[in-house]
C-alpha positions as CSV (number, residue, x, y, z in Angstrom):
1,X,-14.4,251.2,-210.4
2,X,-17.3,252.0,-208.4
3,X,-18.1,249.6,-205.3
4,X,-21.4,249.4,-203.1
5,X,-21.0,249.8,-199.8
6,X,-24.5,248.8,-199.2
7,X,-25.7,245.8,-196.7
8,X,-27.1,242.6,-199.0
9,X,-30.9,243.4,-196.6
10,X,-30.7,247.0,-198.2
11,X,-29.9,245.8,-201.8
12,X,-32.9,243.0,-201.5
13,X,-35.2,246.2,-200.2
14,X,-34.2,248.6,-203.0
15,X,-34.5,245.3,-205.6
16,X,-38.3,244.8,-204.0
17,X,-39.3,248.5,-204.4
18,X,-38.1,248.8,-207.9
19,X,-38.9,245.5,-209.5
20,X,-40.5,242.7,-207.8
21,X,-39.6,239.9,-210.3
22,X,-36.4,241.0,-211.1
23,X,-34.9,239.4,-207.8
24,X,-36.7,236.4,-208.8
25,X,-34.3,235.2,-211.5
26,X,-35.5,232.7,-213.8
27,X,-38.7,231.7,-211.4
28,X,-40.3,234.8,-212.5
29,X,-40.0,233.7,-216.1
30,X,-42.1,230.7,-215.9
31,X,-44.8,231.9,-214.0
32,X,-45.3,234.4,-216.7
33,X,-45.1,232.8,-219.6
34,X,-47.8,231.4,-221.2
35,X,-49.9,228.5,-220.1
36,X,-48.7,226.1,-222.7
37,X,-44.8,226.2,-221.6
38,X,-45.7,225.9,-218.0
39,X,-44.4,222.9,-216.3
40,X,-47.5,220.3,-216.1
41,X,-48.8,220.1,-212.5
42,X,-48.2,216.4,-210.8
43,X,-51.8,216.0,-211.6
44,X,-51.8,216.2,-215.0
45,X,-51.1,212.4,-216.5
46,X,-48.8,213.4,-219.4
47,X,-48.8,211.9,-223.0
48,X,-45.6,210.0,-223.5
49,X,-43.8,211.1,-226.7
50,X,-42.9,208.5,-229.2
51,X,-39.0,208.6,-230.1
52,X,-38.1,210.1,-233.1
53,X,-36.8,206.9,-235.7
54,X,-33.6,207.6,-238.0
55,X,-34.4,209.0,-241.3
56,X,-34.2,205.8,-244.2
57,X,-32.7,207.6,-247.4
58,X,-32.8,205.0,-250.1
59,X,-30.2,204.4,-252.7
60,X,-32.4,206.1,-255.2
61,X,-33.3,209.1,-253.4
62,X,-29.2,209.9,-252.7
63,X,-28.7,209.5,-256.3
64,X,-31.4,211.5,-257.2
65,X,-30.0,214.2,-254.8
66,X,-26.3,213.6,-256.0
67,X,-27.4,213.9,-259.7
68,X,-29.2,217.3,-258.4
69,X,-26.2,218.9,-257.0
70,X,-24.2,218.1,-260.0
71,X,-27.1,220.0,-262.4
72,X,-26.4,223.2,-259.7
73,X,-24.6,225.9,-261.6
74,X,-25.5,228.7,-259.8
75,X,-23.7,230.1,-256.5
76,X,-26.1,228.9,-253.6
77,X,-28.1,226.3,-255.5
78,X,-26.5,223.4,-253.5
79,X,-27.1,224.8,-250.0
80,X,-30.7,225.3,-251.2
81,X,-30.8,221.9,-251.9
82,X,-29.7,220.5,-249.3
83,X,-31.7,222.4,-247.0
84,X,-35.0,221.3,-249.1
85,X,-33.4,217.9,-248.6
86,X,-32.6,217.8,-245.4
87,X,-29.4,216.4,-245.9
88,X,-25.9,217.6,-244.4
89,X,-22.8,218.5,-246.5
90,X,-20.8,215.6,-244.9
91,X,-23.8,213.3,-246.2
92,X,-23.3,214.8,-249.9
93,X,-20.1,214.3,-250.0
94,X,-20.4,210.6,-248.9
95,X,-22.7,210.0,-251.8
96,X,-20.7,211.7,-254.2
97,X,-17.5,209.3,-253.4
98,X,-20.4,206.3,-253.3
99,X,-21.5,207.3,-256.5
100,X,-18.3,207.5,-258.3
101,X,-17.6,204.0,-257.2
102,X,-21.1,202.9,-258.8
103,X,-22.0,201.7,-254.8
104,X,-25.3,203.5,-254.9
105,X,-26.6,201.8,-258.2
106,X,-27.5,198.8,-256.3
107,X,-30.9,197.7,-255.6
108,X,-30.5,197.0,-251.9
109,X,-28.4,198.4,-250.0
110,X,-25.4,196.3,-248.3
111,X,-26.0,194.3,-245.5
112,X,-24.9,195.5,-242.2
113,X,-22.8,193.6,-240.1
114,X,-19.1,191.8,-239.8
115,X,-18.8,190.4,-243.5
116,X,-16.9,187.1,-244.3
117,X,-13.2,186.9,-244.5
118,X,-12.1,185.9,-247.3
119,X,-9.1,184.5,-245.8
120,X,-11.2,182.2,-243.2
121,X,-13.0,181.5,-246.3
122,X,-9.8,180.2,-248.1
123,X,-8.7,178.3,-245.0
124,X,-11.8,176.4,-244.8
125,X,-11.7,175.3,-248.8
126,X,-7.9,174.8,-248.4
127,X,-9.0,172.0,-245.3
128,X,-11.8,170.8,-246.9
129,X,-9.7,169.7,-250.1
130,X,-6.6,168.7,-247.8
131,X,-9.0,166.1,-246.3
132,X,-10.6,164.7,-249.6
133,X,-6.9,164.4,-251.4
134,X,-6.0,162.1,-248.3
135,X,-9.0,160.4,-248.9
136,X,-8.2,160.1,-252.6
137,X,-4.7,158.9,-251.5
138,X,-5.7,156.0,-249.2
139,X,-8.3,154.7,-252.3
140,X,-5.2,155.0,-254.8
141,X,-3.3,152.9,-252.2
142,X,-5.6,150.3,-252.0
143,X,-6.4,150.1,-255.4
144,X,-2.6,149.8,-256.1
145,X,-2.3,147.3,-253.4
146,X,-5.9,145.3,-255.0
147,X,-3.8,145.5,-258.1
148,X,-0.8,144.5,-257.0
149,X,-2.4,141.1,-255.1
150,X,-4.4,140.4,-258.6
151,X,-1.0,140.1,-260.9
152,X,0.2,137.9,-258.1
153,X,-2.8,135.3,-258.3
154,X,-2.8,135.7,-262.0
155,X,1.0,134.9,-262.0
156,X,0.4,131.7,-259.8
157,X,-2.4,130.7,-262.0
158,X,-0.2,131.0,-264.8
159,X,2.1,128.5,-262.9
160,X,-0.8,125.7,-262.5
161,X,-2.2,126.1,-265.6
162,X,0.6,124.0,-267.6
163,X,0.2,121.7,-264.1
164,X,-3.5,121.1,-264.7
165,X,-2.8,119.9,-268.4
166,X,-0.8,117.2,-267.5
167,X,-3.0,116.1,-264.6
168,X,-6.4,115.8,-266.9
169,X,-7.3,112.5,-269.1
């Protein structure tokens, strides 16, 4: 192993008299390069880029694509594909399993979003009807008890009737 003995102010000279950009490290590469991947001067009033949006693939275009692949006999034909595409293996496959369950012949696609439990769902029928078969209960009560009070009076005008006989001329 081979060591240099020599002071850091004789290194810096001998750097200077060989190459004078070398020393300057990655300064020296952007004040060569070209003009257009310069950094802009403070003076310069830069455009602001828009952000990029995420890419909307409709249910129609991934079973277009899954229908592709599946036509691809030939070693290679699916990466070629996919790079025409611009779609990611892990995307494929996710399409393929969509597919198979018949998720991608829908129209729209699903809404986004926590969806309904179906157990929440149950509990609010199952309180709903609780409260209209107490309600039913408390009319069959009172009907029973109208009922009830209606054989009475016609019982007791049962009892006058062979009263009121007697008592008219």
């Amino acid at each position: 192993m081979k060591f240099n003995n020599q002071s850091k102010a004789q290194m810096h000279a001998a750097g200077d008299s060989v190459d004078t950009g070398a020393s300057q490290g990655a300064r020296r590469a952007t004040e060569d390069a070209p003009v257009s991947t310069r950094p802009l001067s403070r003076s310069v009033d830069s455009e602001v880029v828009p952000v990029a949006k995420r890419r909307n693939i409709t249910n129609a275009d991934k079973r277009r694509i899954v229908l592709a692949a599946a036509a691809c006999t030939k070693p290679g034909e699916i990466g070629a594909l996919m790079r025409r595409e611009g779609v990611y293996s892990s995307a494929l496959a996710t399409w393929r399993r969509q597919y198979a369950a018949g998720e991608l012949n829908a129209a729209e696609a699903k809404k986004r979003g926590p969806k309904p439990a179906p157990a929440r769902d149950e509990l609010k029928q199952l309180a709903l009807m609780t409260r209209e078969r107490d309600k039913l209960r408390v009319q069959l009560s009172n009907a029973h008890l109208i009922i009830e009070v209606q054989k009475k009076v016609a019982a007791l005008l049962e009892q006058l009737e062979p009263l009121t006989k007697f008592a008219s001329p």
